[in-house]
MDAnalysis code that builds the backbone (N, CA, C; Angstrom):
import MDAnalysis as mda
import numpy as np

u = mda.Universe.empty(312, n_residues=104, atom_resindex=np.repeat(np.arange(104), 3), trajectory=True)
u.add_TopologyAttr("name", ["N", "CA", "C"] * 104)
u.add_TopologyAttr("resid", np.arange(1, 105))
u.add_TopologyAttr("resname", ["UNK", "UNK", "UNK", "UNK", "UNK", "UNK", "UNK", "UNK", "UNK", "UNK", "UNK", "UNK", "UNK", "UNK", "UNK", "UNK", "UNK", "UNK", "UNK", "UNK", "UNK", "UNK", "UNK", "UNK", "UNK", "UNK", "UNK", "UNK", "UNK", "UNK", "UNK", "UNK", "UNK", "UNK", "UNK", "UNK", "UNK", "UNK", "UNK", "UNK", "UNK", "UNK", "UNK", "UNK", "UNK", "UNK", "UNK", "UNK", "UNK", "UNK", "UNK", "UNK", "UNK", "UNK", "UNK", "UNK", "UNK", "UNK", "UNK", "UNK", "UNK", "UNK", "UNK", "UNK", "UNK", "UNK", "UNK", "UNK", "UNK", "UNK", "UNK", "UNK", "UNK", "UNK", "UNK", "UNK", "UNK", "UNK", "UNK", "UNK", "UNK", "UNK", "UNK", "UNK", "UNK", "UNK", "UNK", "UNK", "UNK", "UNK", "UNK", "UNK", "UNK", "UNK", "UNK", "UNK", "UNK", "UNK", "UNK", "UNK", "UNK", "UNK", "UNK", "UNK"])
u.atoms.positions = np.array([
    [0.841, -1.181, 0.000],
    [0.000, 0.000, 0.000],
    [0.881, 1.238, 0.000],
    [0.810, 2.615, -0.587],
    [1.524, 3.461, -0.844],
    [0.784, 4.479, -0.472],
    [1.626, 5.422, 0.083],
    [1.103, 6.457, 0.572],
    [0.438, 7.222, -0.208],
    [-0.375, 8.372, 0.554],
    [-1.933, 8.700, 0.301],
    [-1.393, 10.174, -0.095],
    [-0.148, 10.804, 0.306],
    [0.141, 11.877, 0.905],
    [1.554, 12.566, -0.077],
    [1.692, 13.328, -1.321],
    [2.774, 13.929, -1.828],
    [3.445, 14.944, -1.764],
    [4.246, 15.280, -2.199],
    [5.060, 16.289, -2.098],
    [4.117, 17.946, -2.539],
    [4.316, 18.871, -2.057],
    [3.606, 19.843, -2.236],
    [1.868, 19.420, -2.364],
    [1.607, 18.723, -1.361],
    [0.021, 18.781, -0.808],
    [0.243, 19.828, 0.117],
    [-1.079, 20.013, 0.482],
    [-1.325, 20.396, 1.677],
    [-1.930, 19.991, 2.883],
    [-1.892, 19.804, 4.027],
    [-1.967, 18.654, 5.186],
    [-2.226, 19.606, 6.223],
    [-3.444, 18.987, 7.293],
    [-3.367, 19.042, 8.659],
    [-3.158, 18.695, 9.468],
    [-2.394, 19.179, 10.941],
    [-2.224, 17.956, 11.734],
    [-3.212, 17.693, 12.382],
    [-3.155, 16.507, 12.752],
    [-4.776, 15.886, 13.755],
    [-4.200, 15.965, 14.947],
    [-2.767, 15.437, 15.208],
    [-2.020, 15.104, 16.800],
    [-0.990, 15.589, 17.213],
    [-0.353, 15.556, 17.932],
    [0.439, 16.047, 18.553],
    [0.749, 17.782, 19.063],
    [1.945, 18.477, 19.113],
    [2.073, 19.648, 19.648],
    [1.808, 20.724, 18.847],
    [1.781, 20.392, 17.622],
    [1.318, 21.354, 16.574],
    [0.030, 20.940, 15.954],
    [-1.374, 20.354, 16.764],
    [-2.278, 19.884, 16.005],
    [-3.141, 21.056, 15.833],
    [-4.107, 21.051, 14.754],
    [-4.839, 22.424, 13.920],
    [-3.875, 22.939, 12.698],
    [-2.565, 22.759, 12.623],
    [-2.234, 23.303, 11.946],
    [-1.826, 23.275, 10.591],
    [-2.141, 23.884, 9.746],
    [-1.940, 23.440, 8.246],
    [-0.479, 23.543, 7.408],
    [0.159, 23.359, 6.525],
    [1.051, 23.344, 6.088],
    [1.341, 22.337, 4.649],
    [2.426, 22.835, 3.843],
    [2.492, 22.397, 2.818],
    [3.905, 21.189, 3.206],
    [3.545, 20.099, 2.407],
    [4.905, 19.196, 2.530],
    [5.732, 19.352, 1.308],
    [6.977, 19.196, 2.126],
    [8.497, 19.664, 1.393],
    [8.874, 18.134, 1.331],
    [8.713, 17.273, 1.784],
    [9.824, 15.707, 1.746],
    [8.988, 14.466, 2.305],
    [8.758, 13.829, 1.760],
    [7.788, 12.439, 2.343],
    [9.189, 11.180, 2.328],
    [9.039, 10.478, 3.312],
    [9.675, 9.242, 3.336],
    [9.287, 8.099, 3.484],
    [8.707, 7.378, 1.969],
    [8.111, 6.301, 2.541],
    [8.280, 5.175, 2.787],
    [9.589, 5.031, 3.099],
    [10.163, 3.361, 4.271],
    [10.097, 3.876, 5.434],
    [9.867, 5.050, 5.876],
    [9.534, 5.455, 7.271],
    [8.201, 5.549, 7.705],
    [7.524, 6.176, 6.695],
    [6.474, 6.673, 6.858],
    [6.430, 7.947, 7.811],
    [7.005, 8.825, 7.037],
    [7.475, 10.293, 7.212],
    [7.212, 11.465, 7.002],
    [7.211, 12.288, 7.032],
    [7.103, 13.211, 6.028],
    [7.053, 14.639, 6.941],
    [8.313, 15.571, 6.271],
    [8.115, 16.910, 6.365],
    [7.354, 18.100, 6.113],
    [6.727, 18.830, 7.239],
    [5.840, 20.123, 6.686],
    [6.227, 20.961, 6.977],
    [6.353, 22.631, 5.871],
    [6.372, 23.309, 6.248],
    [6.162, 24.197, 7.472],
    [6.910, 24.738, 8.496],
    [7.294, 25.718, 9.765],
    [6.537, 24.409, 10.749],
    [6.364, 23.012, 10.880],
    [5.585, 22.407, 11.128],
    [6.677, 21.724, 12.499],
    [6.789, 21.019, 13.686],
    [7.443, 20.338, 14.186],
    [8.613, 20.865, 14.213],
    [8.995, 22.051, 14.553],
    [9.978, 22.837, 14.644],
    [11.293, 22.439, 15.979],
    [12.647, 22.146, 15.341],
    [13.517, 21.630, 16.492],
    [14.541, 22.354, 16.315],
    [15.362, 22.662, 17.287],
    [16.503, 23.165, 17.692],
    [17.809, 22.594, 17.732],
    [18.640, 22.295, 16.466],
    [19.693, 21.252, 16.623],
    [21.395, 22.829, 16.449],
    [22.128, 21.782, 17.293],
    [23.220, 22.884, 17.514],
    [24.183, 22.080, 16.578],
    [24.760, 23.075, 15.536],
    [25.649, 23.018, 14.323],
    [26.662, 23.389, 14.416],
    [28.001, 22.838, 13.852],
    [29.365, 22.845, 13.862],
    [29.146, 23.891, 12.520],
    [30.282, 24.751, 12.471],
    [30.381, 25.562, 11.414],
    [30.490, 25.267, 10.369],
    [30.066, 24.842, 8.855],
    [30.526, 24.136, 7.411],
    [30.009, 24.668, 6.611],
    [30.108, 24.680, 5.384],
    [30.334, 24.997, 4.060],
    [28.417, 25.593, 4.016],
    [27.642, 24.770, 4.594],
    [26.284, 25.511, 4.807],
    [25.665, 26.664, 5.458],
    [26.190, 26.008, 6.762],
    [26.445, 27.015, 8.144],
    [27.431, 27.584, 8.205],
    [27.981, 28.894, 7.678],
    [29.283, 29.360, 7.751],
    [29.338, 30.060, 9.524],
    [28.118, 30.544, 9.773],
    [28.440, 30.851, 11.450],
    [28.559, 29.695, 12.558],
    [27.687, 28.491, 12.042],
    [27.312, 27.615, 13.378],
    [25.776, 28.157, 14.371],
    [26.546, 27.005, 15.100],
    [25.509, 27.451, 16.760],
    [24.334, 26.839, 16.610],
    [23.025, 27.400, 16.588],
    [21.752, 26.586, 16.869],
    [21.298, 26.965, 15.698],
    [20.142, 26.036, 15.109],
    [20.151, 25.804, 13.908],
    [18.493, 25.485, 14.352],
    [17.253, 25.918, 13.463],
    [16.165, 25.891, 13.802],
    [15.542, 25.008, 12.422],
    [15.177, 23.965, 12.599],
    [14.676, 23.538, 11.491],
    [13.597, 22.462, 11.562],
    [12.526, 22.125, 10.598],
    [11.549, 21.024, 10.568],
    [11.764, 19.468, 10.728],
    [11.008, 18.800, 11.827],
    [11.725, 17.545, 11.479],
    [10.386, 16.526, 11.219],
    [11.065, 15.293, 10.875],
    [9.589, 14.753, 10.110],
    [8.456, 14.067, 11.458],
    [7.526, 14.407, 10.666],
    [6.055, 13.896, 11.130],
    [5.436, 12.757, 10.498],
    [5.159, 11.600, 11.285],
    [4.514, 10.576, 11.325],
    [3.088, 10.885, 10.361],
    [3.156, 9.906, 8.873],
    [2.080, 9.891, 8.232],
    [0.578, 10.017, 8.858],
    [0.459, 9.309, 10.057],
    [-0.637, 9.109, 10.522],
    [-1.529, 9.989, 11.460],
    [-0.368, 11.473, 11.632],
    [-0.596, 12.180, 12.259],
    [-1.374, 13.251, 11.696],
    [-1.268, 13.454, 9.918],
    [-1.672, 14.612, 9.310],
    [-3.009, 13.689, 8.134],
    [-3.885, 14.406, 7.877],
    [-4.810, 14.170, 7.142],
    [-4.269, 15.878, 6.194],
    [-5.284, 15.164, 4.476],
    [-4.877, 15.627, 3.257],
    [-5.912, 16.551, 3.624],
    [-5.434, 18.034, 2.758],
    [-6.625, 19.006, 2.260],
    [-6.882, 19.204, 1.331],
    [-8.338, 18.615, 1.022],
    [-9.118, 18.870, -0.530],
    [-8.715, 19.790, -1.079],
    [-8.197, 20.326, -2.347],
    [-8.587, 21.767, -2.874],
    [-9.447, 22.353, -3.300],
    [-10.019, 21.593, -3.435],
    [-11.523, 21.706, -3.833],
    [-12.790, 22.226, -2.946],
    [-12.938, 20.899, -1.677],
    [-13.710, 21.610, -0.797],
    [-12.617, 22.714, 0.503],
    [-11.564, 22.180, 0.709],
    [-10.744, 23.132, 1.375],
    [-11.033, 22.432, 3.294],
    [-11.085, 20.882, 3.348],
    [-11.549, 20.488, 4.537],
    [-10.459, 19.382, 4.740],
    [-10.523, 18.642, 5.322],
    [-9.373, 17.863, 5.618],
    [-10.469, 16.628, 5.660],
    [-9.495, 15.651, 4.443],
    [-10.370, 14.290, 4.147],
    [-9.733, 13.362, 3.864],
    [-10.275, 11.867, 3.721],
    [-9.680, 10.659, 3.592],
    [-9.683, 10.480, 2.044],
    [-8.413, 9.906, 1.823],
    [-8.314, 9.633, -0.027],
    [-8.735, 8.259, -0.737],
    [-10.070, 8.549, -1.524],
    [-9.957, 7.019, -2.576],
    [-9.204, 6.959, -3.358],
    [-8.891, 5.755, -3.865],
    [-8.294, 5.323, -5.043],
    [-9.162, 5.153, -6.444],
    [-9.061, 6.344, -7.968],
    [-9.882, 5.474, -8.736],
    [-9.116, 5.463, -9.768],
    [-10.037, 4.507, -11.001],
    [-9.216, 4.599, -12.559],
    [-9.880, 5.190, -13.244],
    [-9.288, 6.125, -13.961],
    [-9.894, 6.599, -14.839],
    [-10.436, 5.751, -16.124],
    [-10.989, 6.204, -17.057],
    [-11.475, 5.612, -18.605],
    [-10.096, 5.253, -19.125],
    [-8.974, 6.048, -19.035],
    [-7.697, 5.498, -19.832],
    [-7.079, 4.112, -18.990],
    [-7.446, 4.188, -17.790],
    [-6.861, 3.544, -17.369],
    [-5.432, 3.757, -16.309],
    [-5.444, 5.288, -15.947],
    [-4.851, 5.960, -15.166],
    [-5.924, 5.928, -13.933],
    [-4.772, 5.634, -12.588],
    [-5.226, 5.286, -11.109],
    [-4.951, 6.876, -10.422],
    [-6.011, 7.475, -9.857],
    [-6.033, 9.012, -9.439],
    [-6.464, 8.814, -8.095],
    [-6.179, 9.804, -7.189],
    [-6.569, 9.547, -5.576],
    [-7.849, 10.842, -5.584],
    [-8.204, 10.590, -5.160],
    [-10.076, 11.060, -4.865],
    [-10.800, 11.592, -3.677],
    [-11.571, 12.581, -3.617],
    [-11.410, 13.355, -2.451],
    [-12.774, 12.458, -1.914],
    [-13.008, 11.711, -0.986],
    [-14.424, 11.484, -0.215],
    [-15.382, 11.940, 0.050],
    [-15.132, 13.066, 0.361],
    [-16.166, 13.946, 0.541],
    [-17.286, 14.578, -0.645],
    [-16.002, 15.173, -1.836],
    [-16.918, 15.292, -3.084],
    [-16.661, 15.094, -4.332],
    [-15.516, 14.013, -4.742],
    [-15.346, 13.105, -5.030],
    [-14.698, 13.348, -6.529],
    [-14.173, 14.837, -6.061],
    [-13.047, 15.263, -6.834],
    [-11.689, 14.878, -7.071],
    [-11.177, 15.398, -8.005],
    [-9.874, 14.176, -8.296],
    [-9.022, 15.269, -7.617],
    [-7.973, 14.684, -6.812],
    [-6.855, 15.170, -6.569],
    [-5.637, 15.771, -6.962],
])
């Protein structure tokens, strides 16, 4: 089964310390079942100075969130919903909004 959830969707969280909040995903990982959101799960890691970080010190950045934590947002209706799977007439497989049963 393959995830429901791509790169530049848009997602809410349902759980944890940032739940309500919406955001776009930058990076999905799916042997983890992962995935990064924008200003989302925000951590504080302290950096050695390099070729990225030319100052160092503390370093503020997103870290990933558990698939199961964020539900998809329709663009359509603009609500946060569960995804079908359908085929089209050609024979192309499209993910499908539940609610109103728009293609994704």
């Amino acid at each position: 089964m393959g995830l429901t959830v791509k790169r530049e969707d848009t997602v809410l969280v349902i759980s944890g310390d940032d739940k309500g909040k919406r955001g776009r995903v930058l990076e999905v990982f799916p042997g983890k079942g992962k995935l990064v959101i924008e200003r989302i799960n925000i951590i504080k890691k302290h950096m050695k100075p390099n070729n990225k970080y030319k100052q160092g010190g503390i370093i503020e950045k997103e870290a990933p969130v558990h698939i199961s934590n964020v539900m998809l947002i329709c663009s359509k209706c603009g609500e946060p919903v569960r995804i079908g799977n359908k085929a089209l007439e050609n024979g192309v497989r499209v993910r499908t909004c539940n609610k109103c049963g728009e293609v994704i």
